[in-house]
N, C-alpha and C positions, 0 to 999 in steps of 0.2 A: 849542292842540289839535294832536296829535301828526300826523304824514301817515302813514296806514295803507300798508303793503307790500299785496301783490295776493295771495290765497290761492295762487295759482301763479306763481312766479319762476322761468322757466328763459329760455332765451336770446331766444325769442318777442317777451318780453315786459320786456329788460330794455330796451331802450333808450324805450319809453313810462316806465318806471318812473322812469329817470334823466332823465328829462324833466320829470317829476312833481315829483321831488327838485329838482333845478333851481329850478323856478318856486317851489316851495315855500317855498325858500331865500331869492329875490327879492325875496318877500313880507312873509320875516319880520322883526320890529323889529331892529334892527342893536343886537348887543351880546349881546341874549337865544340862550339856549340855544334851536337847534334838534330836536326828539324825533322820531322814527320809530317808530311801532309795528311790532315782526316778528311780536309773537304772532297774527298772521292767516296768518301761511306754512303751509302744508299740502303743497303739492309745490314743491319748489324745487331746485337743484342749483347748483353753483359759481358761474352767474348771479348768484346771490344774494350772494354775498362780492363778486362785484365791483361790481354797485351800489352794496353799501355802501360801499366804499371810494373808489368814485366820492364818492360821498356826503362822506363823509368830506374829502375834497382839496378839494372843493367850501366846502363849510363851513369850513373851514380858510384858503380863499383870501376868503372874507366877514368873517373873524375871529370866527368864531362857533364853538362847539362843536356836534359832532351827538352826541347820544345816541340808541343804538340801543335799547328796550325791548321787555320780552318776549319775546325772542329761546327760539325753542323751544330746546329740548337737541339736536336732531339740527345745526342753523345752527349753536351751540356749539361742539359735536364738531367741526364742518367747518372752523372758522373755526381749531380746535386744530392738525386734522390738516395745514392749509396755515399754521402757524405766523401770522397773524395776530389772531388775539384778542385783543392789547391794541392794536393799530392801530385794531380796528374797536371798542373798549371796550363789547362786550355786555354788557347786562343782562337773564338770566333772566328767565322769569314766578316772582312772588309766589309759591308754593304753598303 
């Protein structure tokens, strides 16, 4: 079961988030792919890339991948315009 982002990620609220990621991580079976839901983001701002990227190092130092899912188009756009999107390797919503 993936661990949902919080409909608002800005700076508030990123270090609960990355806490969340964290323990998530902890949790998960060692080897298996870790998933993040983004498609719940509705207000968010550059908080948001660095959690994931948090995210990301985090999983990385577990040996596990994180996959980002749902990642709306505006997350997309942001993660383009600070040249990380293949760091953070988003994946769209289905449409």
């Amino acid at each position: 079961m993936p661990l949902s982002l919080p409909p608002t990620l800005t700076l508030p609220q990123a270090t609960e988030t990355v806490s969340r990621l964290r323990a998530g991580l902890a949790a998960a079976p060692a080897g298996d792919a870790f998933a993040v839901d983004a498609s719940t983001l509705v207000d968010f701002d550059t908080s948001a890339l660095a959690v994931l990227l948090d995210g990301q190092r985090l999983a990385r130092e577990r040996g596990v991948p994180l996959l980002v899912q749902g990642a709306p188009a505006k997350l997309r756009q942001l993660a383009a315009l600070y040249g990380v999107e293949e760091l953070l390797g988003l994946q769209g919503s289905v449409a």
